[in-house]
C-alpha positions, 0 to 999 in steps of 0.5 A, spaced: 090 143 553 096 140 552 097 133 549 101 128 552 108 129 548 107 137 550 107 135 557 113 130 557 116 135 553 116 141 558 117 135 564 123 134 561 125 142 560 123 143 567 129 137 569 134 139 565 134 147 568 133 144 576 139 139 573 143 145 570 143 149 577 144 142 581 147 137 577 148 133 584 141 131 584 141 124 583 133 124 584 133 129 578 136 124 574 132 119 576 125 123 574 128 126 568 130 118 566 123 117 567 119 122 562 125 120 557 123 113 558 116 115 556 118 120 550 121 113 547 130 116 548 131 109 551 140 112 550 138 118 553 134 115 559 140 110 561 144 115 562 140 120 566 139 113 570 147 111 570 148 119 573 142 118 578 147 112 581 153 115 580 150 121 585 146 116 590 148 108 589 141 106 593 137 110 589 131 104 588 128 107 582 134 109 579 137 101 579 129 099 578 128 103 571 135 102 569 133 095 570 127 094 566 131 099 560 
């Protein structure tokens, strides 16, 4: 059984590979802000949400969780 790091870990994998074969996916951004949240890489996560926005400037929970950083 995995632990809660290991699972955000290969959440964060998983996202990194969806995003190098599209790196237009704004809602990918926005899920791998998330996790990057959760893993406490506060830098990284306001990144992956300011990237989600420059692809989709509507994306409601990429300008949500921006906000709350």
């Amino acid at each position: 059984m995995l632990t809660e790091g290991e699972r955000l870990q290969e959440a964060r994998e998983a996202y990194e590979q969806v995003l190098a074969q599209n790196p237009t996916a704004g809602a990918g951004y926005a899920n791998l802000g998330v996790v990057l949240v959760k893993q406490g890489d506060l830098v990284a996560a306001e990144a992956a949400f300011r990237r989600a926005l420059e692809l989709d400037p509507r994306h409601g929970s990429a300008i949500h969780n921006l906000a709350s950083l």
